[in-house]
N, C-alpha and C positions, 0 to 999 in steps of 0.2 A: 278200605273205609277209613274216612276220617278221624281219631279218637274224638270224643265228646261228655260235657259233663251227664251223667246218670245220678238214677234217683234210684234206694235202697229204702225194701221193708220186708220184714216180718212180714209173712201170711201162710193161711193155713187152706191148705185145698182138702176140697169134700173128694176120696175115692171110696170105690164101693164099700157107702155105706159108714167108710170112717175118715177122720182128718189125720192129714200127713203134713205137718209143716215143711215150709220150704222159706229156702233166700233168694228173693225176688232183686234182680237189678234188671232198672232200663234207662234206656238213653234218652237224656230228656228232649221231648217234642211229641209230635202225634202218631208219627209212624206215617206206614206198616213199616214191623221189626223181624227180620228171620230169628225166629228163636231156636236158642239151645239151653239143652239141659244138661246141667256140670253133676255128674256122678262121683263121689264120697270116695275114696281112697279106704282100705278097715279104719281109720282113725274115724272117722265120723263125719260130722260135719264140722270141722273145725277151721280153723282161719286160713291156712294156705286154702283152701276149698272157697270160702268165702273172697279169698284174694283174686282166683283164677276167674270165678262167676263173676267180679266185678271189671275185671281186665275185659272178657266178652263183650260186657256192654257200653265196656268205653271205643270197643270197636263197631257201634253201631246196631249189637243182639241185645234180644229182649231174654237175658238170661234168668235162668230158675233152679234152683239147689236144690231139691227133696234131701228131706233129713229121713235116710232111712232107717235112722238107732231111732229116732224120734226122741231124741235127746239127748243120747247115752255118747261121751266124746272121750278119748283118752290119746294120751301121748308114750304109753308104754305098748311095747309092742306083744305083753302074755296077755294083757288085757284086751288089748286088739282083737288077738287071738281069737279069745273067749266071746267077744263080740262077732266075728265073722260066725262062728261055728252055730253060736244063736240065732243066727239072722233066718228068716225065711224066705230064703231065696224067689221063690214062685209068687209070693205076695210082694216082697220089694220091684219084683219085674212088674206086677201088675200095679204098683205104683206111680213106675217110672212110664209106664203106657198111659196111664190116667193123665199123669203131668203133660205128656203131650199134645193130648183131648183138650186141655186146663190152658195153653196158653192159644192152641190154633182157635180155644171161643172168646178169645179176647179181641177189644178192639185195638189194640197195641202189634196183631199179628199179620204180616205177610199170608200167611195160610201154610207156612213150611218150617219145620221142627226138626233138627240134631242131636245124637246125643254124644258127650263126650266124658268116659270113663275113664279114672285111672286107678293100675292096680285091682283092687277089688270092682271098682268101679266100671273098668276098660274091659271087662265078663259081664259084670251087668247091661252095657251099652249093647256089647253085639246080641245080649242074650234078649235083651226090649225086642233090637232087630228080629231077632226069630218068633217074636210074637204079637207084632204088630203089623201092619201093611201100612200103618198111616203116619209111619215114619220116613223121613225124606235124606236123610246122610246117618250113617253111625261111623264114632271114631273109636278105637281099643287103642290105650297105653296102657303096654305088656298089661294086660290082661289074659287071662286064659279062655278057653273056647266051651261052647255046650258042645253035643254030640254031633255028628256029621248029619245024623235025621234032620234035629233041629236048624242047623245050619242049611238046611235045603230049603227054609222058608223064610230065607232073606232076598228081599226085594228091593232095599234100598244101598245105594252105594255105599262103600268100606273102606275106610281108610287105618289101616294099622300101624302103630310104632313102637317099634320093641329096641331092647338095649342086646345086641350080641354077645353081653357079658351076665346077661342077667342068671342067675342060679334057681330061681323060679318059674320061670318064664323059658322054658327053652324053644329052640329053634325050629323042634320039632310039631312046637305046637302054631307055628306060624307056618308050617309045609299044609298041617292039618287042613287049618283054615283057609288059604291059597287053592289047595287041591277042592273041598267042599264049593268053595265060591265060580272057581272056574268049572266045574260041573252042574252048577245050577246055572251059568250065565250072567254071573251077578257082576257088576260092576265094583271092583276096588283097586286099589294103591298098598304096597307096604315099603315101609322104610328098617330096615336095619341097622341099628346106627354100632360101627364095630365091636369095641371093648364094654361098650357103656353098660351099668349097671341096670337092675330093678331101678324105680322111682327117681330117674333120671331128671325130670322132671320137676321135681320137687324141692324147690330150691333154700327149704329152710333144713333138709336130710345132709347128711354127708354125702349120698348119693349123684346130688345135684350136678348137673355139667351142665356146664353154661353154651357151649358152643355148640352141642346135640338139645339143647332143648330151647334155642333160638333156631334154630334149625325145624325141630317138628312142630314149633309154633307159627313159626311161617305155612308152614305144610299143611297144618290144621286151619289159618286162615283160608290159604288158599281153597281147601278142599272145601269148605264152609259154603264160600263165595262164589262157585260154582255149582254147587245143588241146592243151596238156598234162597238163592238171589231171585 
């Protein structure tokens, strides 16, 4: 897809029962837009986040952020901390499936929705997948896995990208997910990218590599453009 200029706002989506703001970027014109939804890293919703959801939509996505601190952002990693361990995991999932519902009733939508997680975020994405059907791609950057039960109820394609270096993230939790997915018949991709760190990706961390994550950005267009098209 061609890049193109997008339009950016604030908004705030009704899920059960309460509002979850989110950062809305779309490409401007009328559509229809395959949408994706860009998953929070522990930092929050903070600018690299904002950065990656507006890159999406310069490629053509009708991209959407849920702010799942619902405001709460930080740049230290105990504070982080203290922010994952708060979080409610089974209500953020049932946000990030709302958000789904939220852009496939727009008129801006194709009818087909991704999600892409990183970090905390890349557990959340596969974990939407385990409780939705009405998801059409999920992506995990090193993210960690729910349980193999839950994992038996993904239905949409899987595309993984983990760092061989990662200290978080190990190897053994991408054999998990691999072995789960090919026993349920699921369709995925994973990429191992050798030495590379956790948050690979993240190009304002030290972390950052630039040649593994022009690499799994390509990978993630790719895989986008093929279940969402």
């Amino acid at each position: 897809m061609a890049q193109q200029p997008i339009q950016i706002s604030n908004i705030e989506i009704a899920i059960n029962g309460h509002s979850v703001p989110a950062y809305q970027c779309l490409p401007v014109g009328d559509g229809p837009f395959p949408g994706v939804i860009v998953i929070q890293e522990w930092w929050g919703l903070e600018p690299h986040i904002k950065d990656i959801t507006e890159r999406y939509a310069r490629e053509g996505y009708a991209a959407v952020a849920p702010d799942l601190y619902h405001g709460e952002v930080t740049s230290e990693p105990d504070e982080a901390r203290k922010l994952v361990m708060a979080l409610d995991r089974p209500r953020a999932v049932s946000e990030v499936v709302g958000t789904v519902g939220y852009i496939k009733s727009q008129g801006f939508s194709n009818g087909k929705v991704g999600t892409v997680g990183y970090c905390m975020g890349g557990g959340l994405s596969i974990a939407t997948a385990c409780n939705t059907e009405n998801l059409d791609a999920a992506i995990i950057y090193y993210g960690s896995n729910p349980d193999a039960r839950q994992l038996a109820n993904v239905t949409c394609p899987v595309l993984g990208l983990y760092g061989g270096g990662d200290d978080g993230i190990p190897i053994s939790t991408v054999v998990d997910l691999t072995v789960a997915l090919e026993k349920s018949h699921t369709p995925y991709e994973v990429h191992i990218y050798g030495t590379a760190p956790h948050a690979f990706f993240n190009d304002t961390r030290e972390s950052y590599r630039a040649e593994v994550s022009a690499h799994s950005w390509r990978s993630t267009l790719e895989f986008f453009s093929k279940n969402l098209s």
